[in-house]
N, C-alpha and C positions, 0 to 999 in steps of 0.2 A: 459095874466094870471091874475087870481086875485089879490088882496093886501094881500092873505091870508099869515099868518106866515109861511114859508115851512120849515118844520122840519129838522133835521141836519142828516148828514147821520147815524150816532149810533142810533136816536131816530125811525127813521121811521121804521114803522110797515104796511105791508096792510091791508086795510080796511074790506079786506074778511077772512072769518077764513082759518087760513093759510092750514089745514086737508084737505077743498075744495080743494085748489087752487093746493096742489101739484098731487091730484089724474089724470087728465088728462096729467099731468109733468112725472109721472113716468108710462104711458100709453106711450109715449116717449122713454122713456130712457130703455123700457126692450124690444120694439120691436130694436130697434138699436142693444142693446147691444148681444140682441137673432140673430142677425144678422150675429155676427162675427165668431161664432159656426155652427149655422143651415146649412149651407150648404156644410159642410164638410163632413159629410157620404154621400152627392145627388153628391158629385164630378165625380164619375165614370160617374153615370147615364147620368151627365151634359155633360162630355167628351163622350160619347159614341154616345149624340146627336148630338152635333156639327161634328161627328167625329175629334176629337182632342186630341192629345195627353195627357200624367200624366200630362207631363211639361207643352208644353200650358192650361193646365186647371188648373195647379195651379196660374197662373193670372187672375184669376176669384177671389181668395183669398185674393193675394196683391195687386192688383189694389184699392180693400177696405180698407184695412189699411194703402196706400200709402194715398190715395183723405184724408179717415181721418185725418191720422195723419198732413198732410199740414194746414187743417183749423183750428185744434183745437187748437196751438198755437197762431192764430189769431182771436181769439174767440174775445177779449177785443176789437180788431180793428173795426172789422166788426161790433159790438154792439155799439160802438159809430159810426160808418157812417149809421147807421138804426134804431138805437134805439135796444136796448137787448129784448125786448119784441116781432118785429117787425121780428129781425134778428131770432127769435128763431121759432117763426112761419113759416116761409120762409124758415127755416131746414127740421121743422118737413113735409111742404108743398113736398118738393124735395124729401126729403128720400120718401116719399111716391109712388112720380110720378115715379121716378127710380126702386122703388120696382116693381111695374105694368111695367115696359121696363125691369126689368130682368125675368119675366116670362114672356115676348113676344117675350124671344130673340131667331133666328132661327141660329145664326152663334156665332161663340166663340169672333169673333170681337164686337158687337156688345153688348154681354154679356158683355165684359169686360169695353168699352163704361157705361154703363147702370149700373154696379159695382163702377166707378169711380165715376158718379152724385151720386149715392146711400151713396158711402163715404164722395163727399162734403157738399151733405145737411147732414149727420148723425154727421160729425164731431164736430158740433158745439153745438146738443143736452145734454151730458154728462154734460162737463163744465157747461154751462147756468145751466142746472137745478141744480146741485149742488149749483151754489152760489143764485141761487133761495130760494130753502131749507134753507139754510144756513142764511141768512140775513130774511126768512120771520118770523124763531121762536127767541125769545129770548135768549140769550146766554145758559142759565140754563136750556132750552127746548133743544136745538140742537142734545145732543144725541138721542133723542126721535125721530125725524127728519132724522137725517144720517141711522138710523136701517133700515126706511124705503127704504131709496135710498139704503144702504147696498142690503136691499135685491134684488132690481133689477141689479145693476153691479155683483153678485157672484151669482144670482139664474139663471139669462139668462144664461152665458155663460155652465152652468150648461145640463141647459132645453134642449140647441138646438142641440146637438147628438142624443137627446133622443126624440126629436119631427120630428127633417128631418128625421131620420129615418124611422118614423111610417107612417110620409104623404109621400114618398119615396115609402116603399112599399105598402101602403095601394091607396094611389090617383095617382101624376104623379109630379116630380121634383119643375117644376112653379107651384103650391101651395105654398110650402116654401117660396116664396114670396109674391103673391098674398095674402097671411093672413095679411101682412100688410098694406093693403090697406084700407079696414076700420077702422081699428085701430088708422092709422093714420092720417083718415080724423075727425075721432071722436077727438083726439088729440089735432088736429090744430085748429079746429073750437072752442073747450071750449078754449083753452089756448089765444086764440084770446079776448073772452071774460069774461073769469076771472082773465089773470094776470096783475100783475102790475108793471110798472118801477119804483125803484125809486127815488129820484132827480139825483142821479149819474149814472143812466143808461139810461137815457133818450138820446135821439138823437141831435148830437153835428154838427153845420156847420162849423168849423174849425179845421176838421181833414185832417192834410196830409197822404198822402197815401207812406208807406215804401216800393216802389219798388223791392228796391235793399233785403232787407231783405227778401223777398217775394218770390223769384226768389232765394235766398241762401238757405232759406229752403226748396224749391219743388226741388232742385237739391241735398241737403245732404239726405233727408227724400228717396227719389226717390231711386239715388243707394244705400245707406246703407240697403234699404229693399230689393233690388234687392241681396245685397252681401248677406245677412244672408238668404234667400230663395233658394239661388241656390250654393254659397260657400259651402256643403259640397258633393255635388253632382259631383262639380268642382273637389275636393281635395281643395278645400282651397287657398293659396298662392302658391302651384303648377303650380296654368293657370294665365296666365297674364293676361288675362281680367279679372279675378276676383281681382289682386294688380290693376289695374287700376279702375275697381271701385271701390273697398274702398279707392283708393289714392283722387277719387275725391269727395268722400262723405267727408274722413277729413277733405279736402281745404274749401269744402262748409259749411261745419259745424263748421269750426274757423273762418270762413270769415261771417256769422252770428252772431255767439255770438258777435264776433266785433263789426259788425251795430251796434246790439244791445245796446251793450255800449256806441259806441260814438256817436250814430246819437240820438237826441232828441224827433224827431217824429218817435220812434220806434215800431215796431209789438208788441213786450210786453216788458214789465218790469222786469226786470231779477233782481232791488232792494231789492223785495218778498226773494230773500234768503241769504238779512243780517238776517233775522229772525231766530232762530235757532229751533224753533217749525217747518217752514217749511221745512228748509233745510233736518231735521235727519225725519221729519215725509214723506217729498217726497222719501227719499232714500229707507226708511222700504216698504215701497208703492211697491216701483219699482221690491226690491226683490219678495216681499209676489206675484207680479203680475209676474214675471218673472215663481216663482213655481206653481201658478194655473194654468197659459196657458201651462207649460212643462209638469203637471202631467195631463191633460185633453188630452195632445197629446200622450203621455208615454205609459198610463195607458189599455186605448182600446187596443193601440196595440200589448200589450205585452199580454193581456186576447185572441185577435184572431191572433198572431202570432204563440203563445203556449201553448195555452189552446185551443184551437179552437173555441171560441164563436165567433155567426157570428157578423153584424155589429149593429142590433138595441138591441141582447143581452149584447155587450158590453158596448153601450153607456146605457141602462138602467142600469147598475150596477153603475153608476157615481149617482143614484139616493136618497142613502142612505146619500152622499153627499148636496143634499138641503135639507134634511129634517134637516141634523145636522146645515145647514146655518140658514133655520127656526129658529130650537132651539134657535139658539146663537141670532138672532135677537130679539125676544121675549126678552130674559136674560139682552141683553144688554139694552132696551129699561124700561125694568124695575130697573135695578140698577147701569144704565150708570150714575145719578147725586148721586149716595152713595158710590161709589166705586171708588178710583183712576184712572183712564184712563190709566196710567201708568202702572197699576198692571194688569188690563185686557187686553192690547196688550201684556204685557208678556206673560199671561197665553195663548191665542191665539195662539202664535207664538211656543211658548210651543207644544203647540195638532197639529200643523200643522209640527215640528219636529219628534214628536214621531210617526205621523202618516207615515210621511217619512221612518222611520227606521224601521216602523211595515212591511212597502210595500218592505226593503229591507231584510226580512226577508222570503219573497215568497218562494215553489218551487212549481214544477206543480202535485204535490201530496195535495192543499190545496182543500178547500170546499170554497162555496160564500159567506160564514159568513169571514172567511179569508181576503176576499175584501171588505164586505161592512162594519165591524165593526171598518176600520182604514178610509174608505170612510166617514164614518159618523161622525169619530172627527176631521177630517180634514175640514171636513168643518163646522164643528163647528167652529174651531179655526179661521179657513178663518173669519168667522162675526164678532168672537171676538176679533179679532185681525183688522181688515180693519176698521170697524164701528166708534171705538173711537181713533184709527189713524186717519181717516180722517175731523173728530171733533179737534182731540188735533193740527194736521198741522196748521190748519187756525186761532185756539182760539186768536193765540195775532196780528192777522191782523186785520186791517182796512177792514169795511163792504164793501167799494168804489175798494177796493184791491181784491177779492174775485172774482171777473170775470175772472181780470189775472189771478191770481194765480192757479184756481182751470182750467185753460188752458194750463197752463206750466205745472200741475201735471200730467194732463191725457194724455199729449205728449211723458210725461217720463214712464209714469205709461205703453202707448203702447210699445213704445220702448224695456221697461224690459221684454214683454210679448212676442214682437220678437225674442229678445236677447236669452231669455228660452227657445222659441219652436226651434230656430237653435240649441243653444247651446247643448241642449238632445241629436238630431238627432245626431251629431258628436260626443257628448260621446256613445253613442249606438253603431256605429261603429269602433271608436278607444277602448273602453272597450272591443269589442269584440273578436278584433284583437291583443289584448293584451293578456286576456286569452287564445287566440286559440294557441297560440305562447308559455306560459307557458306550457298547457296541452298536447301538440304535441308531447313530447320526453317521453310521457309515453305509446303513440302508435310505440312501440317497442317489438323484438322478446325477447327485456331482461327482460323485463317485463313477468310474470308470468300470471298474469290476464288476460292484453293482449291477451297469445296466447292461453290461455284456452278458453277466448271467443269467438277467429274467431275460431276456431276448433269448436267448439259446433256450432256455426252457418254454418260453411261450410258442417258441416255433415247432419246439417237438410235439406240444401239446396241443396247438391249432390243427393239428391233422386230426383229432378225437370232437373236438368241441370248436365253439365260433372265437374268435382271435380275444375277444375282448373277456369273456368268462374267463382263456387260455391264461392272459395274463395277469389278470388275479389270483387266478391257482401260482403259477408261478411266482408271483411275491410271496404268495403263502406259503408257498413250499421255502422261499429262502430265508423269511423270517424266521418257520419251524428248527429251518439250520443253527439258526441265530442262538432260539431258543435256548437247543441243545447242548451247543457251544457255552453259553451262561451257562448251566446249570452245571455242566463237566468244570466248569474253572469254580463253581462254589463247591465241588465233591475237593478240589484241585488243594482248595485254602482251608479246608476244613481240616483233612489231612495235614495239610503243614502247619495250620496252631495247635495241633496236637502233638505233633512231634517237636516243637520247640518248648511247647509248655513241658514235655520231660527235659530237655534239657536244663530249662529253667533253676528246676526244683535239686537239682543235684548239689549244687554249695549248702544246700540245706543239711548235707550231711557232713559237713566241719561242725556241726553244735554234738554231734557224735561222741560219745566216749570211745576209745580204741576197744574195742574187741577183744576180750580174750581169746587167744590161740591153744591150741590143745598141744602140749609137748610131744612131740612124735620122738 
């Protein structure tokens, strides 16, 4: 190296304007994150080629958020055994070639093979570029910066119901993949050549390698995704193999944090949250991220469950939703350094409850304005609320701290997003079961209405069939109302403890430090 002075980790800056350097960065980060989405409505299609089951094809799903979520907490490690530049290239490299193996896959094994590389290389992309962003603008720039990233983590997973869909029916399943194949070779190639490490990310020869750590998390990560994917399908703690593995995702996951703590050469740095900026800002994260992936899984199915929309009209309705992400990105990007940060995750968190309680206000007597006008401050709220969260988390960390840190968020940030898409599924079911059981003892002869109604329908239906068949069908038709009825009042509650659980978390943000403001 030269004798040149190398500047301190606070001062450095790269050499390229940082506008360039992240545009190939988030070319990155939205086919990933468009990933996690996109092939959720091609699932039948996928299952039907393989011949393979719902169950076996929903490991097409978790196989990707398992391979993810294992690397992304070893994002730090892996960036100093290659260099963060190097390592980040060699993601985007992987996720690409994995993409091009999951539309060549002929059998569900081989798919789901081809899922897990797709997860290892992509796991890594997220974190890096964030603390990319993060560290190439200036503290007082940063909002301007995260709006951008904002909008690829909340517009992708947005997109891709509403894109596998349309390449689904319009071309053939392998498209939904094969679209990232140039994407991501264009990706890797600029990012090769325009970014920069800097002194602290550069490639280290005396790193040891935390086995045991390694090994506790691809065993907690593994079952824990396993239990919340198939636990309510289970019944839950009813099957013993489902308490046996959550018994062993516990064990693995206190026997982690442990390493963690006492081994020196550890996978990350778990230091990162004496910080109270990161601490109350990862937590808000986790929920906000738990209710985007529940109301994205909720939402369709409650529109073709009980409205009858088919599968690409439902995820289109999720579209009123980016445009309000848009909105907020823009807003935020222009009065993120005038405005408290504090006061706009409120007001986020805000639009993103009320829109909850708008959606628990449904019946299936609404129109599409019904759905896209709480779709569209919901995801407003979503940008204004995510954006300068994820600005205020990191503000009083160290720029050399930003690799980990912004690795251990997005590990939790998944987590919450599983924790949500399980958590729904088993309210959906237990709220339903719970109305059906309230509203049961009103299908009674004591009941008035009751027996005026099967009478009225037995008599329209004795003109087809004999009176007595008539009025069986007739109960059955008004228990199926019943039904109905239950399950609309458990889409009803699911939506409103989600929109209060935002409200919730908002005094969360008094542990806050004030924001710097940018002097205008």
């Amino acid at each position: 190296m030269s004798n040149e002075q190398v500047p301190t980790n606070e001062e450095w800056r790269p050499s390229i304007n940082p506008w360039v350097m992240i545009m190939p960065v988030m070319v990155a980060v939205f086919i990933y994150v468009l990933d996690g989405t996109i092939a959720n409505v091609a699932l039948p299609h996928m299952a039907g080629s393989f011949s393979a089951t719902r169950d076996e094809s929903m490991w097409i799903l978790t196989s990707y958020l398992i391979a993810a979520g294992i690397v992304i907490p070893a994002v730090d490690f892996f960036s100093k055994v290659f260099g963060r530049k190097n390592f980040f290239v060699i993601s985007i490299m992987l996720f690409t070639f994995a993409s091009m193996l999951c539309g060549m896959a002929k059998s569900i094994e081989f798919m789901i093979f081809a899922r897990v590389l797709q997860g290892f290389g992509g796991g890594g992309i997220v974190p890096i570029s964030q603390a990319i962003i993060l560290e190439s603008f200036p503290k007082e720039k940063r909002g301007l910066g995260m709006s951008i990233f904002g909008m690829g983590v909340i517009l992708a997973p947005i997109v891709g119901p509403v894109l596998g869909g349309w390449i689904t029916d319009n071309w053939t399943w392998p498209w939904i993949f094969y679209i990232n194949v140039p994407f991501g070779c264009i990706a890797a190639i600029l990012c090769h050549k325009i970014i920069e490490d800097p002194p602290y990310a550069k490639r280290r020869k005396d790193v040891k390698i935390d086995f045991k750590g390694f090994i506790y998390l691809t065993i907690w990560l593994t079952a824990f995704q396993t239990f919340l994917d198939k636990g309510n399908n289970a019944d839950w703690f009813n099957a013993p193999w489902i308490c046996w593995t959550f018994a062993i995702s516990a064990v693995a996951c206190i026997l982690f944090f442990h390493s963690q703590i006492t081994n020196k050469d550890s996978l990350v740095d778990l230091s990162v949250f004496k910080d109270k900026n990161f601490s109350a800002g990862t937590t808000i994260q986790v929920v906000v991220q738990a209710v985007l992936y529940s109301s994205l899984a909720i939402l369709p199915q409650f529109l073709q469950s009980m409205l009858g929309y088919t599968a690409f009209l439902s995820g289109a309705t999720m579209m009123p939703r980016g445009f309000g992400s848009m909105v907020a990105m823009v807003l935020t990007a222009t009065i993120s350094n005038k405005v408290d940060n504090r006061l706009m995750t409120a007001g986020g968190l805000a639009l993103i409850g009320a829109a909850g309680l708008a959606f628990g206000s449904l019946n299936l007597q609404i129109s599409n304005m019904n759905v896209a006008i709480p779709n569209f401050f919901m995801g407003m709220g979503m940008g204004l609320a995510m954006v300068p969260l994820m600005n205020l988390s990191v503000e009083t960390l160290k720029n050399e701290q930003l690799t980990n840190a912004t690795g251990i968020q997005n590990l939790l940030k998944n987590i919450g997003g599983a924790i949500g898409t399980s958590l729904v599924a088993t309210m959906l079911t237990r709220f339903a079961q719970v109305h059906q059981y309230m509203m049961v003892g009103n299908l009674s002869d004591l009941n008035t209405v009751f027996v005026e109604r099967v009478q009225a329908t037995t008599g329209a239906l004795s003109l087809y069939v004999q009176t007595d068949v008539a009025r069986h069908m007739a109960e059955y038709t008004v228990y199926g109302q019943l039904i109905k009825q239950s399950t609309l009042w458990a889409f009803i509650d699911s939506f409103r403890v989600f929109g209060i659980l935002c409200f919730v978390v908002i005094p969360l943000l008094l542990f806050f430090k004030k924001s710097k403001k940018q002097s205008s």
